[in-house]
Jmol script that loads the backbone (N, CA, C; Angstrom):
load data "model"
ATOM      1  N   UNK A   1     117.951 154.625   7.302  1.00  0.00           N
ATOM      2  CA  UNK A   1     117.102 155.151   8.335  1.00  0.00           C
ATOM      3  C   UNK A   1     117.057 154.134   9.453  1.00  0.00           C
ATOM      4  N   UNK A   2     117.118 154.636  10.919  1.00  0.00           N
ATOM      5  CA  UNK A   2     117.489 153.219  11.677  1.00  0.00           C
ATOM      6  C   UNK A   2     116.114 154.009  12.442  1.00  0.00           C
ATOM      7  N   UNK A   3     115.268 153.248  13.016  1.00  0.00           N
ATOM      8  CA  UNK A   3     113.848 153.562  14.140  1.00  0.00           C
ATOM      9  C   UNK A   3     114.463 152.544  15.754  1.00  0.00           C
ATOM     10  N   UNK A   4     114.314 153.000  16.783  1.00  0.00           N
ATOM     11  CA  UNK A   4     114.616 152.211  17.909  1.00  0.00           C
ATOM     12  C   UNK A   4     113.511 153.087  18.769  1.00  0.00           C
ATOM     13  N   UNK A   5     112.699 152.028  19.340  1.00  0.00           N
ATOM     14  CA  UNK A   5     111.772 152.159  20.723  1.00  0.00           C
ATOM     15  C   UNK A   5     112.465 151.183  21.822  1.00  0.00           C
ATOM     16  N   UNK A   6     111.705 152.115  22.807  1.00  0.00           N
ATOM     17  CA  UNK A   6     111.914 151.461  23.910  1.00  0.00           C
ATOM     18  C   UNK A   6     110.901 151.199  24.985  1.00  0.00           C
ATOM     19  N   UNK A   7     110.413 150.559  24.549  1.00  0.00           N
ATOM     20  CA  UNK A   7     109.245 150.222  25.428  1.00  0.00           C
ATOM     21  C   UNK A   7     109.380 148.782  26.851  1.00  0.00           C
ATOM     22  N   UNK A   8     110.475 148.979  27.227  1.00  0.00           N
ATOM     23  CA  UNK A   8     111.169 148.551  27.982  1.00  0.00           C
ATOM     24  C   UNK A   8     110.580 148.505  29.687  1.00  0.00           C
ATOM     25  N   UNK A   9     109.755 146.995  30.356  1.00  0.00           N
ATOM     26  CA  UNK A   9     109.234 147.526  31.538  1.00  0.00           C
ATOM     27  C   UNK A   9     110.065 147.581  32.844  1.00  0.00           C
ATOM     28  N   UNK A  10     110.405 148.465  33.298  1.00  0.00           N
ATOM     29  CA  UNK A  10     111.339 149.281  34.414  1.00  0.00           C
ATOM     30  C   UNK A  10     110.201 150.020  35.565  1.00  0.00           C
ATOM     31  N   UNK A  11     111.559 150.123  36.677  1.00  0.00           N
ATOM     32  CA  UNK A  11     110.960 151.340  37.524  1.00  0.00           C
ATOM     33  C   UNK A  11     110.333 153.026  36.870  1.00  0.00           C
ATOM     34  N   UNK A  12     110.625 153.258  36.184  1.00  0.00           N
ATOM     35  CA  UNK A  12     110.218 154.470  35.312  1.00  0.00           C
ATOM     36  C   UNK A  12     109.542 153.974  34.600  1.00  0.00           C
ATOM     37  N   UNK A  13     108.505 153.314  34.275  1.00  0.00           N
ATOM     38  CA  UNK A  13     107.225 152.992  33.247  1.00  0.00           C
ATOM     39  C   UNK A  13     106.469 153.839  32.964  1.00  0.00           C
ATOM     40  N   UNK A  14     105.923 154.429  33.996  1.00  0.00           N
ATOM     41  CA  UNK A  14     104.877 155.571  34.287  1.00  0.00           C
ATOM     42  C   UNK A  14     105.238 156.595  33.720  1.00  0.00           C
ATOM     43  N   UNK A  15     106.836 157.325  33.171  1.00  0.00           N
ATOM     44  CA  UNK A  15     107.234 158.027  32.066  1.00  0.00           C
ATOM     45  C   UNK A  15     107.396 157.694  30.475  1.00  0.00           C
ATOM     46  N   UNK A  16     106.638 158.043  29.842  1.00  0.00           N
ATOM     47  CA  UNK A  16     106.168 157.476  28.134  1.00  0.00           C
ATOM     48  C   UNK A  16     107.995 157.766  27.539  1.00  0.00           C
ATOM     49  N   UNK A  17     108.178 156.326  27.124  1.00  0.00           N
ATOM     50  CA  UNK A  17     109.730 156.448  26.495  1.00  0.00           C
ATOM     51  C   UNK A  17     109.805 156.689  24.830  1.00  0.00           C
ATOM     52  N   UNK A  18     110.503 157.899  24.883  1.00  0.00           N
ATOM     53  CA  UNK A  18     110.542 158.215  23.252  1.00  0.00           C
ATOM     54  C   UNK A  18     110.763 157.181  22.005  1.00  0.00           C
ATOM     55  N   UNK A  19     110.499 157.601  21.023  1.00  0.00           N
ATOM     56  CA  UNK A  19     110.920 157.355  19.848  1.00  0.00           C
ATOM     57  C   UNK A  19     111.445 157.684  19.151  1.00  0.00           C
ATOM     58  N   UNK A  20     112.997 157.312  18.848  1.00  0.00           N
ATOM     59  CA  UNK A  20     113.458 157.464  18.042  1.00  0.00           C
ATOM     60  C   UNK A  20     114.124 157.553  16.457  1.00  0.00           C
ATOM     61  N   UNK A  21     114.105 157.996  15.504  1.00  0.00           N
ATOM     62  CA  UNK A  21     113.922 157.967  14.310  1.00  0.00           C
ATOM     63  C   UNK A  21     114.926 158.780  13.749  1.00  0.00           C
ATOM     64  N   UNK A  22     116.151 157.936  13.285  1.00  0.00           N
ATOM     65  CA  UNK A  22     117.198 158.337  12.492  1.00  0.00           C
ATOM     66  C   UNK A  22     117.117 158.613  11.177  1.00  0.00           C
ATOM     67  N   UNK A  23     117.174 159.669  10.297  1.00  0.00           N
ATOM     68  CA  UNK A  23     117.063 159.435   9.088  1.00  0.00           C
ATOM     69  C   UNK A  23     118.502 160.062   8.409  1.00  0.00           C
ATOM     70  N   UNK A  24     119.491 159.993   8.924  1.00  0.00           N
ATOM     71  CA  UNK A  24     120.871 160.192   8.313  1.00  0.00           C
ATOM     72  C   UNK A  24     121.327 161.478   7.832  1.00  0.00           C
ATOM     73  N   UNK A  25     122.303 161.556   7.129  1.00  0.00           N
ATOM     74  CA  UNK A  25     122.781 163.173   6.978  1.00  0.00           C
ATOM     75  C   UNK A  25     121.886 163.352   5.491  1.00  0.00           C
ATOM     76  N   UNK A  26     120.984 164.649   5.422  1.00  0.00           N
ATOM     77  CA  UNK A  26     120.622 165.246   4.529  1.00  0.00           C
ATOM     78  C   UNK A  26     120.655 166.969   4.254  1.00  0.00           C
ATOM     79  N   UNK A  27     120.399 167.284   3.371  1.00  0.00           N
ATOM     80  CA  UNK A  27     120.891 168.449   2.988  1.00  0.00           C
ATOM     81  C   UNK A  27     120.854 169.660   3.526  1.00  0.00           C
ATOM     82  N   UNK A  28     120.841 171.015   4.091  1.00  0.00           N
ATOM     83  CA  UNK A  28     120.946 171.487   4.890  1.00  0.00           C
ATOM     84  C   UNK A  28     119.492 172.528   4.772  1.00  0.00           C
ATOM     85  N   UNK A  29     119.028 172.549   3.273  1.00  0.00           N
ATOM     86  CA  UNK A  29     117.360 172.860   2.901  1.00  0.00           C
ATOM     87  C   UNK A  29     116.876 172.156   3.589  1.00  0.00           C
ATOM     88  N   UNK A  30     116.693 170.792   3.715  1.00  0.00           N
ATOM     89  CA  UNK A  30     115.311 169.634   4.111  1.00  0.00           C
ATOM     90  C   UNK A  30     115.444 169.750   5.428  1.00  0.00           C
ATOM     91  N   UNK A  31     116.713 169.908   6.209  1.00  0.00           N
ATOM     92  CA  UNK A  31     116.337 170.158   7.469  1.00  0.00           C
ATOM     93  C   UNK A  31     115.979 171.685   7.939  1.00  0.00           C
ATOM     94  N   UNK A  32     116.401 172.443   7.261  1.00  0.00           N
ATOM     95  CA  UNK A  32     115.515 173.819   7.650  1.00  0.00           C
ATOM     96  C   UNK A  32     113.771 173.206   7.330  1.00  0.00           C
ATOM     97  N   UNK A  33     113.542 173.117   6.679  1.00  0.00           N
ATOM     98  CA  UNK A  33     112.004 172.504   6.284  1.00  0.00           C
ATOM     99  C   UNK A  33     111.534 171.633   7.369  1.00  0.00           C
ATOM    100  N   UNK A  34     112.504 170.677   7.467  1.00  0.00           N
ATOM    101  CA  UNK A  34     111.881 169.665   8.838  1.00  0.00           C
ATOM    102  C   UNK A  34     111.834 171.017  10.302  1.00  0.00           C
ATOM    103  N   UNK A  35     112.440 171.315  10.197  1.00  0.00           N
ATOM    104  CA  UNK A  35     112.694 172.133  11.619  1.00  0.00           C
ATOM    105  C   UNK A  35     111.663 173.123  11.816  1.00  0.00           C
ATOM    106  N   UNK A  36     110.872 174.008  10.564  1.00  0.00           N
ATOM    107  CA  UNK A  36     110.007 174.910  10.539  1.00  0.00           C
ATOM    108  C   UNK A  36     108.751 174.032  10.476  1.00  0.00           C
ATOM    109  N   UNK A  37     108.641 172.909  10.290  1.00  0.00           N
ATOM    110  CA  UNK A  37     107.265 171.857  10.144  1.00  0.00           C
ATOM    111  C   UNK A  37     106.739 172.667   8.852  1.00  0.00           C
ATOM    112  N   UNK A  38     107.462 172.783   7.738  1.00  0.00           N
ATOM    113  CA  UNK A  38     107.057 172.759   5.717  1.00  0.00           C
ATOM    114  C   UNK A  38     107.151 171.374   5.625  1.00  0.00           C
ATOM    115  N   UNK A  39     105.907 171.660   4.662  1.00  0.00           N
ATOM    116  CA  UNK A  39     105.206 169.992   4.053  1.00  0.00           C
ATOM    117  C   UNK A  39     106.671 169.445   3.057  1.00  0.00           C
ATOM    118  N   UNK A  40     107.315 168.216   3.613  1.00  0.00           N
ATOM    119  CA  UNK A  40     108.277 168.750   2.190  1.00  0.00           C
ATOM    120  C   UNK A  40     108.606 166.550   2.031  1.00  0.00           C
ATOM    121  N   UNK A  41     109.746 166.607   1.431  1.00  0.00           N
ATOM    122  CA  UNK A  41     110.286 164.946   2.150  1.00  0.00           C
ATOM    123  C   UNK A  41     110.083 164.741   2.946  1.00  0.00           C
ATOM    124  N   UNK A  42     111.404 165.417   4.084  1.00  0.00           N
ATOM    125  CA  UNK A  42     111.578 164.600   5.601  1.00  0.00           C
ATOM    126  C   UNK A  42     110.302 164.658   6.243  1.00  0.00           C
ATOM    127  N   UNK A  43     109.131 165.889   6.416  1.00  0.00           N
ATOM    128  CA  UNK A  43     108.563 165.505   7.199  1.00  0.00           C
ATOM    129  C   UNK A  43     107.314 164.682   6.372  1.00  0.00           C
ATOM    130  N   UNK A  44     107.106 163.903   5.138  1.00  0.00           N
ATOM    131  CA  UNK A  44     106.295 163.561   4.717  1.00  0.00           C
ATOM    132  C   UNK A  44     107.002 162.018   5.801  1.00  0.00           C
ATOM    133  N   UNK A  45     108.384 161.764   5.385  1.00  0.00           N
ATOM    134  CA  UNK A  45     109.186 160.792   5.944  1.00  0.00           C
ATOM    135  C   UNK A  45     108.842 160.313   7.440  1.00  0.00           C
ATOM    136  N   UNK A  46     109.182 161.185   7.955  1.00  0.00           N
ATOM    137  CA  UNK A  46     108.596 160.890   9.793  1.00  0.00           C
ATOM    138  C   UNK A  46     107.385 160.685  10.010  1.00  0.00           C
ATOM    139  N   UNK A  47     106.243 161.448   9.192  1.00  0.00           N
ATOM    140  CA  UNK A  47     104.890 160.788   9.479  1.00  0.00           C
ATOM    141  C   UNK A  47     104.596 159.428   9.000  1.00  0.00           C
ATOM    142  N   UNK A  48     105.400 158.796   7.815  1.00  0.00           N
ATOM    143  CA  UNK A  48     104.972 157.683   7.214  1.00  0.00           C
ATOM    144  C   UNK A  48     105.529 156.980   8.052  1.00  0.00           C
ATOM    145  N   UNK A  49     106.195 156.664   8.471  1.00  0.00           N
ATOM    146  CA  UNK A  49     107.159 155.773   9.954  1.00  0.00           C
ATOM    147  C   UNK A  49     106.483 155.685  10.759  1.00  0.00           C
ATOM    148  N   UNK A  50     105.607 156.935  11.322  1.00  0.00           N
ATOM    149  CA  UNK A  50     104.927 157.169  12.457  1.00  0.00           C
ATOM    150  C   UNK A  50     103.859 156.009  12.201  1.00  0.00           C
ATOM    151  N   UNK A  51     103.257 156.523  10.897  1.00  0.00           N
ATOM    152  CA  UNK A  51     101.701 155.721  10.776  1.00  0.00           C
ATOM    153  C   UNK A  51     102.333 154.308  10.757  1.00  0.00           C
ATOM    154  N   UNK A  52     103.127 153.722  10.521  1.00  0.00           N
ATOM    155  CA  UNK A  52     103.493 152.354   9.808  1.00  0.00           C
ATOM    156  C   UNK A  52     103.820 151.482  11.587  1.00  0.00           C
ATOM    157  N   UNK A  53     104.726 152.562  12.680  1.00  0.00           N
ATOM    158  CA  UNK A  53     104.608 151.675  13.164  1.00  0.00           C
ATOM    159  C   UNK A  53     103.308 151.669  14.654  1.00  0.00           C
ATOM    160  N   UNK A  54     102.421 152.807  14.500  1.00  0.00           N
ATOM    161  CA  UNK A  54     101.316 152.702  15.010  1.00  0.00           C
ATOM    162  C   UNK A  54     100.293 151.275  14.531  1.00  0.00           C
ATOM    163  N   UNK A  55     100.171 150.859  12.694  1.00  0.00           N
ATOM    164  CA  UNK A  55      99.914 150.157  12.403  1.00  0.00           C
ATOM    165  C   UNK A  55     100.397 148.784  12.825  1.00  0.00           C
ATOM    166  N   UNK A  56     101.714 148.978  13.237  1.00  0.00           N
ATOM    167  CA  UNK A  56     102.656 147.546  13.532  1.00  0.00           C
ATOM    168  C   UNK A  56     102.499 147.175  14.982  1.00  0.00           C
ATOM    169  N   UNK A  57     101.966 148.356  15.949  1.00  0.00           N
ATOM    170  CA  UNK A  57     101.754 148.292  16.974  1.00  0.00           C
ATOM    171  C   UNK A  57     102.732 148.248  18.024  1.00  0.00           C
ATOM    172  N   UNK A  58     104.080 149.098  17.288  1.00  0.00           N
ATOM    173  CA  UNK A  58     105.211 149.172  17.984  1.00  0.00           C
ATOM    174  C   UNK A  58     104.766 150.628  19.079  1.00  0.00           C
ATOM    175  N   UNK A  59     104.132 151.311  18.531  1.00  0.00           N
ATOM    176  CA  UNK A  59     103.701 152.662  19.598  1.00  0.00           C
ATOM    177  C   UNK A  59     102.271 152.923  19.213  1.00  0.00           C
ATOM    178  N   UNK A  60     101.956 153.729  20.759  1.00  0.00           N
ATOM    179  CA  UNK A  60     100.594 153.604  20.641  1.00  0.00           C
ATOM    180  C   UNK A  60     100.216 154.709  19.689  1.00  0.00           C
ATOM    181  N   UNK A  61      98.448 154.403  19.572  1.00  0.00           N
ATOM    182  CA  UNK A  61      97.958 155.847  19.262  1.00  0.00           C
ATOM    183  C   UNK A  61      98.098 156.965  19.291  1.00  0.00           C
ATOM    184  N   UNK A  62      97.842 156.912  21.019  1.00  0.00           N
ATOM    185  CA  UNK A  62      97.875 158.627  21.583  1.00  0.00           C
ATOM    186  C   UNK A  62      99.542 158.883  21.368  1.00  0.00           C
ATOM    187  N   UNK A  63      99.291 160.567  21.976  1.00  0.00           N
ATOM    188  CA  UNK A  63     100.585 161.105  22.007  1.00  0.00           C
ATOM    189  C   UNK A  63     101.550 160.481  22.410  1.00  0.00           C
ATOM    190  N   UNK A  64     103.226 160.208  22.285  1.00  0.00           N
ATOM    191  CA  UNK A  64     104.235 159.873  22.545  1.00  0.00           C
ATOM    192  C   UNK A  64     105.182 160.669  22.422  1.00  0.00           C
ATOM    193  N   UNK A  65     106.160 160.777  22.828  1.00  0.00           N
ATOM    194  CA  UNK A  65     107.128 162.208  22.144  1.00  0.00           C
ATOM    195  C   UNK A  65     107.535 160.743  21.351  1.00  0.00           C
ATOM    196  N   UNK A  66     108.563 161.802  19.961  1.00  0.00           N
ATOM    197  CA  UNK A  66     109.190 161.439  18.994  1.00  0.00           C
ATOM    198  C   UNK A  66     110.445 162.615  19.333  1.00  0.00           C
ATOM    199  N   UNK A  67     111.640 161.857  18.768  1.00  0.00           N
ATOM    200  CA  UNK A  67     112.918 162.450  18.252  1.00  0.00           C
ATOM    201  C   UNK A  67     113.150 161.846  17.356  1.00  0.00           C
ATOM    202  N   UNK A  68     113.291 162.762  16.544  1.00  0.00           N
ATOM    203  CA  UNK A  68     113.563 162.995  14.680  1.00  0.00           C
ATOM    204  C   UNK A  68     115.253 163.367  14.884  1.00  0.00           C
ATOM    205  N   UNK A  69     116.722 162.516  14.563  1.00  0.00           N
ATOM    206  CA  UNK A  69     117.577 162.888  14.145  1.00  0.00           C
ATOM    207  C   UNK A  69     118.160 163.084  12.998  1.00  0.00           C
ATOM    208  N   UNK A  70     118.770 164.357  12.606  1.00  0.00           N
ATOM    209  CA  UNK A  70     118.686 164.610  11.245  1.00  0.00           C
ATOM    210  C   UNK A  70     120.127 165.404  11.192  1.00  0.00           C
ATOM    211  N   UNK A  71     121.201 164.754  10.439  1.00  0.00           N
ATOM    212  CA  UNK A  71     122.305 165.502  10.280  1.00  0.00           C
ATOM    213  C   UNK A  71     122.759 166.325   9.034  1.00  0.00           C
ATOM    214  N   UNK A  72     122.834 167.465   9.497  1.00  0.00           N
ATOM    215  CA  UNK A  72     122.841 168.183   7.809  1.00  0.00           C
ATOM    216  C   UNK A  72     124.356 167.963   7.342  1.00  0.00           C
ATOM    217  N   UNK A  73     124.640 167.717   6.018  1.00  0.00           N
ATOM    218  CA  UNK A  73     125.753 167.793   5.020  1.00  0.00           C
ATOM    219  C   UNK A  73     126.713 168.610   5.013  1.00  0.00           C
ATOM    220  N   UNK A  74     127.521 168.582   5.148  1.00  0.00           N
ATOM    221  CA  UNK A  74     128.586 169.541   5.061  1.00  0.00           C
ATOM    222  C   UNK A  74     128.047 170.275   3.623  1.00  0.00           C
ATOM    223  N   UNK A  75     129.036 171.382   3.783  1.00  0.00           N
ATOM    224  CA  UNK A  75     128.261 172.250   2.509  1.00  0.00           C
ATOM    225  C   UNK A  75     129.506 172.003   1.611  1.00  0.00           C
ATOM    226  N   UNK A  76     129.323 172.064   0.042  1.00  0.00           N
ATOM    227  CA  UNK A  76     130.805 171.673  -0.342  1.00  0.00           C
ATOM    228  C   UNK A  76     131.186 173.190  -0.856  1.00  0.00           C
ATOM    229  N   UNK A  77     132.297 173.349  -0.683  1.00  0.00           N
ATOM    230  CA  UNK A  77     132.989 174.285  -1.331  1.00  0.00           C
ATOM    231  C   UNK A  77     132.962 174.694  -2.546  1.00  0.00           C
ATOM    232  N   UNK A  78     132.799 175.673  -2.633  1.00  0.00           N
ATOM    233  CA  UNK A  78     132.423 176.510  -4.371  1.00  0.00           C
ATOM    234  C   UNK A  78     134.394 176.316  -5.445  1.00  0.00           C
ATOM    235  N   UNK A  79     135.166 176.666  -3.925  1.00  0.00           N
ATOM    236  CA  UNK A  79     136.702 176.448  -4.416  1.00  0.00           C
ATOM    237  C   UNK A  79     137.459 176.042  -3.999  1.00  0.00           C
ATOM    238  N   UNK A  80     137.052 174.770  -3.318  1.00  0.00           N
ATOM    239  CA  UNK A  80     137.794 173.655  -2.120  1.00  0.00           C
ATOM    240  C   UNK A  80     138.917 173.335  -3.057  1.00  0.00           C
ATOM    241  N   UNK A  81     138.155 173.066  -4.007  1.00  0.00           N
ATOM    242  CA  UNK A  81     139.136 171.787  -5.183  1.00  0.00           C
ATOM    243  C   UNK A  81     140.324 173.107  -5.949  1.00  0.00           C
ATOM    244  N   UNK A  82     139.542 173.930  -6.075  1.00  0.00           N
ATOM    245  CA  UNK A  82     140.229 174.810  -6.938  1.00  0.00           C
ATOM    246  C   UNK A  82     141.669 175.421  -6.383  1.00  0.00           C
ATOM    247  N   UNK A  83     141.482 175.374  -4.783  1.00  0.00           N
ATOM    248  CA  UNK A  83     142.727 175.985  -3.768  1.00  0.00           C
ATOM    249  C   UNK A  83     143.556 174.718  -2.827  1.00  0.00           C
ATOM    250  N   UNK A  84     142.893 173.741  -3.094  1.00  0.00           N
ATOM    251  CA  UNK A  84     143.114 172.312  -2.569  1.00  0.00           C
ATOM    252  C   UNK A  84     142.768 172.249  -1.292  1.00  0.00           C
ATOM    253  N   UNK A  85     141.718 172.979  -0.865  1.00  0.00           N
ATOM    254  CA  UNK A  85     141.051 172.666   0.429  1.00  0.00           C
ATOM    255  C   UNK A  85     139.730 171.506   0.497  1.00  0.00           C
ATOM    256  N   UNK A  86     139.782 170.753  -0.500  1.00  0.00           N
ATOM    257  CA  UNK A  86     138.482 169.660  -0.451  1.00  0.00           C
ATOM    258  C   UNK A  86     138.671 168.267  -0.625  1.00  0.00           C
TER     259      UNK A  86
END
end "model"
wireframe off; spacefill off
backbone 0.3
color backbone group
């Protein structure tokens, strides 16, 4: 899981800079779940990050946008192996 802020002071300050939050390729269920906001892993995952680095004082309280990247799995073949496509 890689997290990168940017709280970086520039001419654009006055626009709140996202957060980003990688959590790698997972299965193609957990991200339907993340995507509909169901209580499930991933999004138990993104809130615990959230709280941890509000606690760390990497982002504030109030609202911030967040981006959650989440790559779903290839699906494997039922007869990849069986036809030699896998």
């Amino acid at each position: 899981m890689e997290i990168e802020t940017n709280n970086k002071d520039n001419h654009a300050s006055a626009l709140p800079r996202p957060t980003i939050i990688d959590l790698g390729k997972k299965s193609r269920k957990r991200v339907k779940k993340l995507r509909k906001g169901k209580s499930g892993g991933l999004l138990a995952k993104v809130q615990e990050v959230l709280e941890q680095m509000k606690e760390a004082g990497a982002i504030s309280a109030s609202a911030q946008p967040v981006v959650v990247i989440v790559r779903e799995r290839r699906r494997k073949s039922k007869y990849g192996k069986l036809w030699g496509m896998g």
